[in-house]
BAKOL-978229 format. One record per residue (C-alpha): residue number from 1; residue in one letter; x, y, z. Coordinates in steps of 0.1 Angstrom, whole numbers, plus 5000, padded with zeros to 4 digits. Example, Ala and Ser with C-alpha at 12.3 -4.5 7.8 and 13.67 -1.06 7.14 Angstrom:
<r><pos>1</pos><code>a</code><xx>5123</xx><yy>4955</yy><zz>5078</zz></r>
<r><pos>2</pos><code>s</code><xx>5137</xx><yy>4989</yy><zz>5071</zz></r>
% end
This chain:
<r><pos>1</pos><code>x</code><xx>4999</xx><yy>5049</yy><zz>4844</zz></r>
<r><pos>2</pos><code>x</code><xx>4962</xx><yy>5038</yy><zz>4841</zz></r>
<r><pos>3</pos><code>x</code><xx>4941</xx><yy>5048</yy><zz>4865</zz></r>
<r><pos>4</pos><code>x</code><xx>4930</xx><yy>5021</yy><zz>4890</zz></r>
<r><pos>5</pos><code>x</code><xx>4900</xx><yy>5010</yy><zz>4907</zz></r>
<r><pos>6</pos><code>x</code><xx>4892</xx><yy>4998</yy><zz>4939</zz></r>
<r><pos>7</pos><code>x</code><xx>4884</xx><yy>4966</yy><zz>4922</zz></r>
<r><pos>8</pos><code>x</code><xx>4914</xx><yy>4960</yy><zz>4908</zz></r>
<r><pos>9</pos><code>x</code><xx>4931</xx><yy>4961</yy><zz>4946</zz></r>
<r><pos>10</pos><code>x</code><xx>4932</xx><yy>4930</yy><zz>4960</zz></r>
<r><pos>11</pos><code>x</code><xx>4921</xx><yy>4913</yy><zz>4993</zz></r>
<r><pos>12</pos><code>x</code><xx>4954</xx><yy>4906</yy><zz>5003</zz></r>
<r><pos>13</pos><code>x</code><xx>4986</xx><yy>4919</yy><zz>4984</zz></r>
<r><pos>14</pos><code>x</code><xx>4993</xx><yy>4947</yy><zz>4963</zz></r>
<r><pos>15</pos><code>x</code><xx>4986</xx><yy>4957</yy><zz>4926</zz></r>
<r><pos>16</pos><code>x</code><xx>5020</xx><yy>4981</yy><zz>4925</zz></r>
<r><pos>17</pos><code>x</code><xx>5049</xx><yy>4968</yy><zz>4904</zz></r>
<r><pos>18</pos><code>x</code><xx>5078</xx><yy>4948</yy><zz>4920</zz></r>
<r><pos>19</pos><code>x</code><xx>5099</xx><yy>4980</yy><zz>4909</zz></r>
<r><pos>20</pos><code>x</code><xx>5073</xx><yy>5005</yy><zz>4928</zz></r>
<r><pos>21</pos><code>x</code><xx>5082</xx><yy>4981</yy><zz>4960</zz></r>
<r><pos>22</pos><code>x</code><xx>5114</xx><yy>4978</yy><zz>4959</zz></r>
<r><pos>23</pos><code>x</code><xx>5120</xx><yy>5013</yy><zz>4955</zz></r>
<r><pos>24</pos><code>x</code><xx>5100</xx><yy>5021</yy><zz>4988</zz></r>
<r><pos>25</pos><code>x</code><xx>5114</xx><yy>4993</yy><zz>5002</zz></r>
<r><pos>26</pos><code>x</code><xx>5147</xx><yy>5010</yy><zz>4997</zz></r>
<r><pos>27</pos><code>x</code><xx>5142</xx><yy>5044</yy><zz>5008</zz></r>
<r><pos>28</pos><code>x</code><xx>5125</xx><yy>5031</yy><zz>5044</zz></r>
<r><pos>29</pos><code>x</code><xx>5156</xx><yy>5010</yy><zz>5051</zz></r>
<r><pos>30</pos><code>x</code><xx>5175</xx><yy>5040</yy><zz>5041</zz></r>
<r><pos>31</pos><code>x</code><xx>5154</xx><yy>5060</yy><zz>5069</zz></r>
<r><pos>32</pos><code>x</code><xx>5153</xx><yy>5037</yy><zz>5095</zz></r>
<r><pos>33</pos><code>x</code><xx>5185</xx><yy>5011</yy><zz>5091</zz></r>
<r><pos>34</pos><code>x</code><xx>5184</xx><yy>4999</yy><zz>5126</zz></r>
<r><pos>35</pos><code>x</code><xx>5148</xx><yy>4989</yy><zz>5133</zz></r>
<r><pos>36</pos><code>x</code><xx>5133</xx><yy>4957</yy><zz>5110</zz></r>
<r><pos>37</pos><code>x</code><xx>5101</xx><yy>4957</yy><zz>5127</zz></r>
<r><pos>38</pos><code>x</code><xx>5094</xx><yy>4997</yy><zz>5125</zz></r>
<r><pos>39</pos><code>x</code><xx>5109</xx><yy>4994</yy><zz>5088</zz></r>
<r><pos>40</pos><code>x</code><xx>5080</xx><yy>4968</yy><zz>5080</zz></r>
<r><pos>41</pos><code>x</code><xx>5048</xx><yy>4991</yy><zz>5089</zz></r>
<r><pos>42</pos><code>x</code><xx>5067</xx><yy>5020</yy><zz>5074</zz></r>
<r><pos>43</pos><code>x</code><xx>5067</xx><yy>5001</yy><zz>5038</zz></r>
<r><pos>44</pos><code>x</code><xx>5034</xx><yy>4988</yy><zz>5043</zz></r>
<r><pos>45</pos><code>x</code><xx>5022</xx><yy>5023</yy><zz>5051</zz></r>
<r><pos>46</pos><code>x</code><xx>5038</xx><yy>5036</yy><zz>5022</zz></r>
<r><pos>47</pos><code>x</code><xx>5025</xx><yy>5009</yy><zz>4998</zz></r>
<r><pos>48</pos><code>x</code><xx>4989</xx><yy>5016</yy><zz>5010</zz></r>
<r><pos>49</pos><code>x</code><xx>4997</xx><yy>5052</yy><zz>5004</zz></r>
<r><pos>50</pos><code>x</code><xx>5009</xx><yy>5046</yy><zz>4969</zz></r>
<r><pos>51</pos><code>x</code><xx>4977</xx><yy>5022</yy><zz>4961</zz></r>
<r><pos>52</pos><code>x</code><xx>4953</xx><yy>5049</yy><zz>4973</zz></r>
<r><pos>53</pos><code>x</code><xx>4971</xx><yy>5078</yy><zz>4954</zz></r>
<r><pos>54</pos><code>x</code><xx>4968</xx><yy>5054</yy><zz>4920</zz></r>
<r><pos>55</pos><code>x</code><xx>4932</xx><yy>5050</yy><zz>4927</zz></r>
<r><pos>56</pos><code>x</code><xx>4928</xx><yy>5084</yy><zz>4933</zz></r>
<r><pos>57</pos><code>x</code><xx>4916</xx><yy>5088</yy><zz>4973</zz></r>
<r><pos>58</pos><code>x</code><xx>4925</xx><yy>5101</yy><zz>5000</zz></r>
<r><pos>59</pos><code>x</code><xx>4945</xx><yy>5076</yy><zz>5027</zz></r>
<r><pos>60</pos><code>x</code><xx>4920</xx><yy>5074</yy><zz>5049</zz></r>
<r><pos>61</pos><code>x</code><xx>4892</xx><yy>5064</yy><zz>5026</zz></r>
<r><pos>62</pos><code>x</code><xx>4913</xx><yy>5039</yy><zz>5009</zz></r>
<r><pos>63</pos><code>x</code><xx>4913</xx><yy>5026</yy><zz>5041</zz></r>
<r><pos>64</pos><code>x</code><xx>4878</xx><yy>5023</yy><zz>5051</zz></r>
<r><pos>65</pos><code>x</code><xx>4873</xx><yy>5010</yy><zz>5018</zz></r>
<r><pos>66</pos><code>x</code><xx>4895</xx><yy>4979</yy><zz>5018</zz></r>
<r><pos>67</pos><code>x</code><xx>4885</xx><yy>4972</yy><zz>5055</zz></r>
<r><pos>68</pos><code>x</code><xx>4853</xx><yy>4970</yy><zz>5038</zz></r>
<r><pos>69</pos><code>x</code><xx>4860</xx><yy>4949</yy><zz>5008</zz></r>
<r><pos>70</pos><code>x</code><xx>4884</xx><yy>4923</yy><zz>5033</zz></r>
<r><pos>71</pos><code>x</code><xx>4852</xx><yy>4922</yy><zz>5059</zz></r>
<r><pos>72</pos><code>x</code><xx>4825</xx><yy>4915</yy><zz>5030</zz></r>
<r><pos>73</pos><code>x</code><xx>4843</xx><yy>4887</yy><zz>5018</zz></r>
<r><pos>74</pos><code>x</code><xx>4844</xx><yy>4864</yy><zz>5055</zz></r>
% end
């Protein structure tokens, strides 16, 4: 796996493989099978958390930093 940037994560969208979603697509309908709506944040949770761990932050600051990068470009 190459390591990534936070310029190769785009302003809307993800940069993980179709593969790398599906499987945590999966495993969050296997946890929650009842509930669409909590199964949606769960996966986009989880593919935020994925994004930050290939660009090699921590959660939180891979969050500041693509607030950032979304608010610079209005």
């Amino acid at each position: 796996m190459n390591q990534k940037t936070m310029a190769d994560v785009p302003i809307s969208g993800t940069f993980l493989l179709p593969a790398e979603i599906e499987a945590i697509t999966q495993a969050v309908e296997h946890e929650i099978p009842t509930d669409p709506a909590l199964q949606a944040i769960y996966i986009a949770r989880r593919i935020m958390r994925k994004e930050a761990e290939q660009v090699g932050i921590d959660y939180p600051s891979y969050l500041s930093q693509l607030t950032a990068k979304r608010m610079a470009t209005r």
